[in-house]
N, C-alpha and C positions, 0 to 999 in steps of 0.2 A: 591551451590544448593545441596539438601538433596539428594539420591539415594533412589525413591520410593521403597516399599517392593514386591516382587516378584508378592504377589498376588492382591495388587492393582495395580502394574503393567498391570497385567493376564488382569484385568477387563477391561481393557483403551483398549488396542491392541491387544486383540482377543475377538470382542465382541460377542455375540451370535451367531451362525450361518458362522461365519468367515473361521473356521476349515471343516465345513461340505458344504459349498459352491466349485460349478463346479471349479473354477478360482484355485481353491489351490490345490495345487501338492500333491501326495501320498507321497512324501518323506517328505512335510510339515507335514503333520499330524501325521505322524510315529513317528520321529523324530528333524529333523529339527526344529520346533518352539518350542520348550524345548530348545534346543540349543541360538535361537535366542533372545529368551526372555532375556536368563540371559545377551546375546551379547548386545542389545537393550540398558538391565538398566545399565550399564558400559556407552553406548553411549548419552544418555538423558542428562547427566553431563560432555558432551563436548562441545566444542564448532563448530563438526562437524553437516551438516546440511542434512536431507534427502536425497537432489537432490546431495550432494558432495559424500554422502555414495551410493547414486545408478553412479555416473559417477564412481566410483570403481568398481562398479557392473559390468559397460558395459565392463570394460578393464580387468575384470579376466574371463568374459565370451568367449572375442576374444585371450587370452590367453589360454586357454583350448582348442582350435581349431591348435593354434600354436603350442602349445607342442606337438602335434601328428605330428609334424615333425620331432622329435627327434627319433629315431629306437628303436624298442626291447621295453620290458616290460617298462623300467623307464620311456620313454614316456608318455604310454596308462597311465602309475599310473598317473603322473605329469597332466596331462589331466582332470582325473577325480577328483583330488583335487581342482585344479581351478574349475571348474563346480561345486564344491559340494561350494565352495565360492563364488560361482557367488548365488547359490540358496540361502545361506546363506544370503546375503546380497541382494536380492531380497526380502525376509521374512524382513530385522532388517530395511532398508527404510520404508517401508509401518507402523513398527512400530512405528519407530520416529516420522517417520508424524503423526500421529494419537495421539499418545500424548501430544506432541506441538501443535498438532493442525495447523502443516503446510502444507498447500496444495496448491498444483500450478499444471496447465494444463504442464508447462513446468520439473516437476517432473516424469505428468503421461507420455509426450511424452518420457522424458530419458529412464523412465522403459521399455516403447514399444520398441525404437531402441534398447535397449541393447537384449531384447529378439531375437528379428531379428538378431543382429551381433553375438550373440551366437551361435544359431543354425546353420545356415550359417557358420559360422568361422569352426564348429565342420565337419561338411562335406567337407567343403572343405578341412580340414585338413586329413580326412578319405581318401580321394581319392586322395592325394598327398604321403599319408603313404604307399598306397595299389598300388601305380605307382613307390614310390621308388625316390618320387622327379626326376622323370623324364616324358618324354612326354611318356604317354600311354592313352590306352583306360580305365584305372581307372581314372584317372585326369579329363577326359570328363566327367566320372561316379559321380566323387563328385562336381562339378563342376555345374549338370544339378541337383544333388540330393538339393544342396544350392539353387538352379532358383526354384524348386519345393516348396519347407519350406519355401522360400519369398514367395511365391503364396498362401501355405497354410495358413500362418498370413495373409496377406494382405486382402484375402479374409474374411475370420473372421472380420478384422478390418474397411474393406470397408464397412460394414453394418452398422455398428453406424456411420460411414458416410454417409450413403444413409437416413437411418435414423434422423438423426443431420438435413438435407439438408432440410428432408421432416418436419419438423417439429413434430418431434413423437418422446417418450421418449424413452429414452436407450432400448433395449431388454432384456427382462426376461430370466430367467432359460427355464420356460414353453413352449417359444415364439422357443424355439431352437428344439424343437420336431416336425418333418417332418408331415406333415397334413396326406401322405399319409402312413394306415396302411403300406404295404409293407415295405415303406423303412423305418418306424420306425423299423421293425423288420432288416432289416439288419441293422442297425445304432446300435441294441444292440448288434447284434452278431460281430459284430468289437469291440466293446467296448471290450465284453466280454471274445474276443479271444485276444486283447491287444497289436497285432502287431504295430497298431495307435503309439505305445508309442514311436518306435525304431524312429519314425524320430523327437522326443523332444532331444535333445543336452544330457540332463541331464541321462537317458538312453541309448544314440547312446553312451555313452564314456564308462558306463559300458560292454556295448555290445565291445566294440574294445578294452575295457581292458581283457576280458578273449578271444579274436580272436589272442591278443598279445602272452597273453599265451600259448594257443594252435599252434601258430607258432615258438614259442620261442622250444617248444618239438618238432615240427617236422623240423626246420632247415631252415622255409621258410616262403613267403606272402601267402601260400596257402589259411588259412581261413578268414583271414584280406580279402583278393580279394572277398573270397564268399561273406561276409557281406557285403560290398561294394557293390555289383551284386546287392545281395536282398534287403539293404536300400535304393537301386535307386528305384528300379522295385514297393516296397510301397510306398512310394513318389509320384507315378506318378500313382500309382495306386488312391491313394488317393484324389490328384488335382479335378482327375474331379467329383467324387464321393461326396466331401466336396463342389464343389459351386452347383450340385444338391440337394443335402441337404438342402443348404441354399435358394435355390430360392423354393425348396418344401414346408417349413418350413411357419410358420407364419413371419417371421423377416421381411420382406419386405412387409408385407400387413401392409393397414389404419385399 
């Protein structure tokens, strides 16, 4: 098999609109899919298959959660390498598929779990760092921030179930915008102020790789523990804030 050329590549697996759709990460369109692409056409000429490059996915995602077991900065780095390879390869799957033309529900379900065991992995690993591998009150803290980011997905994902159920088609971009002025206006200004982000995996590691830092200078878990504090306390700020949104929203109306 030939190695298509970069930009007929381009054309297959990032088709219009791809790039600038809700679903894709800031770090994808930055970066990341310049990366991927060239990762992709190296992969298209193997005989690895979507679903076997995203079950790679799910296990550097729950690695990256694990290495924040390890102390002191080499951790927090080791952490965010896996996570920037888990995103990596969240990006080179939906590739592959796309130009093979492989698609399976039991692809899109990999992708979903691994997203969950990520984010999840990554906090609990926060509040095992920030406890010291021992029993404290951070351990609870990452522990309940992981029970929140399951709840935060699930909910998101329960709608195209209730949807699915009801017999009504996936929900729109449009469909996600709260009926009521009010809370479309707060729902920009959360956007806009971007806190929302700290509890995506992919951000939480950055975040605990410069708290590594900053404790590496002062000799201790001092700001590992704050962050911890504050990525619980958004978490749960969030929960209940995101299934009013969603039942405000058109998603659940015929």
């Amino acid at each position: 098999m030939t190695r298509p050329q970069l930009e007929e590549l381009r054309s297959v697996i990032h088709p219009p609109g791809k790039l600038d759709s809700r679903a894709e990460h800031w770090m994808g369109r930055l970066y990341m899919r310049s990366v991927s692409l060239r990762v992709t056409r190296f992969l298209v000429d193997t005989r690895w298959s979507p679903n076997q490059i995203t079950v790679v996915m799910v296990f550097a995602g729950m690695a990256s959660g694990a290495a924040l077991l390890l102390p002191g900065v080499g951790g927090a780095v080791l952490s965010v390498l896996f996570m920037q390879l888990y995103l990596l390869l969240d990006c080179v799957d939906g590739e592959v598929a796309r130009w093979r033309q492989q698609f399976s529900p039991l692809g899109v379900y990999l992708d979903r779990l691994g997203a969950y065991l990520a984010d999840a992995a990554v906090m609990v690993g926060m509040g095992c760092r920030a406890a010291k591998l021992g029993l404290s009150p951070y351990l609870v803290l990452g522990l309940a921030a992981a029970i929140g980011v399951l709840l935060l997905k699930a909910s998101s994902d329960l709608v195209h179930v209730a949807r699915s159920d009801s017999g009504l088609a996936k929900a729109t971009d449009q469909s996600v915008v709260p009926r009521s002025s009010g809370l479309a206006r707060v729902r920009r200004l959360t956007s806009a102020v971007g806190l929302h982000r700290l509890v995506n995996g992919i951000e939480c590691t950055l975040l605990l790789l410069v708290t590594a830092v900053a404790d590496a200078a002062r000799g201790d878990l001092t700001v590992t523990r704050a962050a911890t504090i504050g990525v619980t306390v958004i978490v749960w700020l969030l929960v209940p804030a995101h299934v009013v949104s969603i039942v405000a929203s058109s998603r659940l109306k015929k």
